[in-house]
C-alpha positions as CSV (number, residue, x, y, z in Angstrom):
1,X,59.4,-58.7,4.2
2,X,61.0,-55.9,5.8
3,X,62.4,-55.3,9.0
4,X,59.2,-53.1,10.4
5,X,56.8,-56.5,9.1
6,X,59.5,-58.6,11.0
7,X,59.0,-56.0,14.1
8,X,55.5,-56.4,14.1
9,X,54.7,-60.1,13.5
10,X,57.5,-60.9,16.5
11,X,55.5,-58.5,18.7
12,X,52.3,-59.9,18.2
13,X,53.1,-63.3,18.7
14,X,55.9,-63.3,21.5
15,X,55.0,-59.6,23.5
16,X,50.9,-59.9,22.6
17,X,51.1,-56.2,22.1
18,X,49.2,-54.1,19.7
19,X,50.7,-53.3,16.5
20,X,51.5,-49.7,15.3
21,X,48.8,-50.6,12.2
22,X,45.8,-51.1,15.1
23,X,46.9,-47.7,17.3
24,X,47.0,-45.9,13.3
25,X,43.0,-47.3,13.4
26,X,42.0,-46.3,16.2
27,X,43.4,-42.9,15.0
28,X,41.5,-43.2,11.8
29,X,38.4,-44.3,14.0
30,X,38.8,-41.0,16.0
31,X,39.6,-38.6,13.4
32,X,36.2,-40.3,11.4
33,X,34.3,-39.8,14.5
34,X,35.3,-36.7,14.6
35,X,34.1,-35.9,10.7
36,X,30.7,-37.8,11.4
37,X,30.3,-35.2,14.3
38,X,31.6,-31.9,12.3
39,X,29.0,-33.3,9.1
40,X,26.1,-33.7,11.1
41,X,26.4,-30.0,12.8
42,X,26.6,-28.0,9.4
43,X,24.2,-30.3,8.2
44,X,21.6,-29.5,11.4
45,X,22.5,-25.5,11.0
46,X,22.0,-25.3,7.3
47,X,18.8,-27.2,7.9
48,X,17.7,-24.4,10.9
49,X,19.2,-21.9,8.5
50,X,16.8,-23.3,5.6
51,X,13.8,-23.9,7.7
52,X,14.1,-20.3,9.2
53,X,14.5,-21.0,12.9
54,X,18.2,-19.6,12.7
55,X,17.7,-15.8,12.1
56,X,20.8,-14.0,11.0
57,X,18.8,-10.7,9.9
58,X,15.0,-10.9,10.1
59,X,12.7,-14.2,9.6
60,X,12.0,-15.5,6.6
61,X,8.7,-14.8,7.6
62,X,8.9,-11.8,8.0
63,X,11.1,-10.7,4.6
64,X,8.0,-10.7,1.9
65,X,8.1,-7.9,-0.4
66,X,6.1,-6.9,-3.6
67,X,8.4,-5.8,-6.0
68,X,7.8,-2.7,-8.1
69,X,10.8,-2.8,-10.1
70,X,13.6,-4.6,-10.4
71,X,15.5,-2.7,-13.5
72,X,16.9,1.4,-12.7
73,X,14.5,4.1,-13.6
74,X,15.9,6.9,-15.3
75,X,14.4,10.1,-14.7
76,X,15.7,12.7,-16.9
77,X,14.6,16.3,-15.9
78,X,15.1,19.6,-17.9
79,X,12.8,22.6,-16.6
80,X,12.6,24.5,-19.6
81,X,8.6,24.4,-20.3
82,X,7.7,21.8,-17.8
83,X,8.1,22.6,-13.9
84,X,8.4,19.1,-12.9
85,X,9.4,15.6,-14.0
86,X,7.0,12.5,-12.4
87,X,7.3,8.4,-12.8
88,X,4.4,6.8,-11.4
89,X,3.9,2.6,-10.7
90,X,0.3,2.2,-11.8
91,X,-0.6,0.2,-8.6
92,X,-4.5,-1.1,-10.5
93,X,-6.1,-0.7,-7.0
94,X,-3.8,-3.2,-5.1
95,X,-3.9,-3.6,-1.7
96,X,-1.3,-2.9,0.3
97,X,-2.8,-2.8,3.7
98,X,-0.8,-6.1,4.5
99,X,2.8,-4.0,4.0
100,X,4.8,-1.8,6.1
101,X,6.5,0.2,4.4
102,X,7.9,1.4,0.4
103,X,11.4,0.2,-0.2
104,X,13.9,1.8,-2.8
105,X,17.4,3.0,-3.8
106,X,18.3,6.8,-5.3
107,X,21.4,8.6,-6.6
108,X,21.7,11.3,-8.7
109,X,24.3,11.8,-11.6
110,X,25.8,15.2,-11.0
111,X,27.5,15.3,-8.0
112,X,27.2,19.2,-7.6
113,X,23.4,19.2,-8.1
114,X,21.0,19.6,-5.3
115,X,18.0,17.4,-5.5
116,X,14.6,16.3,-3.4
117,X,12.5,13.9,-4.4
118,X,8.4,14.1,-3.4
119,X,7.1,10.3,-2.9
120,X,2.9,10.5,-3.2
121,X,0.8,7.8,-3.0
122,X,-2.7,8.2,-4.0
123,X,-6.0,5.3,-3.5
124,X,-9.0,4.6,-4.8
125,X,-10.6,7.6,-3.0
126,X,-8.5,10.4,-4.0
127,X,-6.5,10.6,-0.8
128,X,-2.7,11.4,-1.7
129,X,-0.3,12.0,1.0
130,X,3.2,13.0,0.2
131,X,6.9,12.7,1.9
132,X,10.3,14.2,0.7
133,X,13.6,12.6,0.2
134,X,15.6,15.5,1.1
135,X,19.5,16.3,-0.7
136,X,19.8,12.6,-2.9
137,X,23.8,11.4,-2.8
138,X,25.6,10.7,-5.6
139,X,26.1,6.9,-4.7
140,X,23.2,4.4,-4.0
141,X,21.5,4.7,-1.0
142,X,18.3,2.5,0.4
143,X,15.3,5.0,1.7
144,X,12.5,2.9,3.7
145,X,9.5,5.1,4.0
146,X,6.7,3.5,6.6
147,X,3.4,3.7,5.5
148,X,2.7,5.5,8.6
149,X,4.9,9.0,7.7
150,X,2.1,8.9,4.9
151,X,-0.7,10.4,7.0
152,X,-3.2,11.4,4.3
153,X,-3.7,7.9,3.7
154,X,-6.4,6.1,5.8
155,X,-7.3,3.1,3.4
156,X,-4.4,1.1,1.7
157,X,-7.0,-1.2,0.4
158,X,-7.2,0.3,-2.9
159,X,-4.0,2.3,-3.8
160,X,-4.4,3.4,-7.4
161,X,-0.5,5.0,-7.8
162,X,3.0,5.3,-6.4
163,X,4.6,8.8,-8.1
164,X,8.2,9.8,-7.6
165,X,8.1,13.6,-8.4
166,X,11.2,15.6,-9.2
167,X,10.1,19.8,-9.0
168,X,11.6,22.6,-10.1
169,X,12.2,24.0,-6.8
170,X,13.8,21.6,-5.3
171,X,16.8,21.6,-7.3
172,X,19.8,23.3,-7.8
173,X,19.8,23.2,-11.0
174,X,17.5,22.9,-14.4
175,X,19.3,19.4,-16.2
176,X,19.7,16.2,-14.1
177,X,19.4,12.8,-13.9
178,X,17.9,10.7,-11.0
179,X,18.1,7.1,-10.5
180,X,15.7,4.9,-8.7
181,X,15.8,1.5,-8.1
182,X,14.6,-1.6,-6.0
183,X,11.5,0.0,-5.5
184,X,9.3,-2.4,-3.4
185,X,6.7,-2.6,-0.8
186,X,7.8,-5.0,2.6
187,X,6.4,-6.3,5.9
């Protein structure tokens, strides 16, 4: 035995005083209360997190999207013959009256290059309706058009196309590249 054993087993039995092993437990008892109640908060907020009722951005019921395309779309223009460049999403008379808005990311490739972009959207009855992405960066940017700034449409029941349309005349110049991606249509 050594002396602090000694120390210890004279205090218990002549001074009936609690031994520096009992106060390091109740210590350890703390500190593992203290875990239990750290362990059982992150496990309730992941749980609200999961289960939606903790909203960091916008609910999860909320975030539903039909996704057009998930891969970049290249469009390669040269206006020598042709006057304009399209890229249409064949929509086969979906209905979109349940959406918001069309969802999706542009840049262009040559950084001195003006570009616009004309976004159409044509149904079942022959009703298009038309916005323009006006001067497209050279980085990534997200452009959310509401179904609403599309006011030649009156029935999303039946949409028959998306187009992306890249004219003549609203470039600077005659070769390009634009990129689109994460196109998509959300609540």
């Amino acid at each position: 035995m050594d002396k602090k054993d000694i120390y210890e087993h004279l205090a218990k039995i002549y001074l009936d005083t609690p031994s520096v092993k009992k106060k390091k437990s109740k210590t350890q008892a703390k500190d593992h209360k203290n875990f239990i109640i750290i362990a059982i908060a992150i496990t309730l907020g992941l749980t609200m997190l999961i289960s939606g009722r903790l909203y960091l951005h916008k609910p999860l019921q909320q975030s539903m999207a039909l996704v057009l395309s998930t891969e970049p779309i290249k469009m390669n223009y040269t206006f020598d013959p042709a006057k304009k460049e399209i890229f249409s999403f064949n929509l086969n008379k979906s209905n979109l009256s349940r959406f918001n808005a069309l969802g999706f990311s542009l840049k262009k490739s040559n950084f001195e290059d003006i570009v616009s972009l004309r976004v159409e959207f044509t149904n079942l009855f022959n009703e298009k309706s038309e916005i323009y992405v006006r001067d497209i960066p050279n980085k990534w940017k997200y452009y959310e058009a509401k179904f609403s700034e599309f006011k030649g449409i009156t029935d999303w029941s039946e949409m028959t196309d998306v187009s992306f349309i890249i004219e003549e005349w609203n470039t600077k110049e005659n070769k390009g590249l634009v990129y689109i991606d994460n196109v998509r249509m959300s609540k």
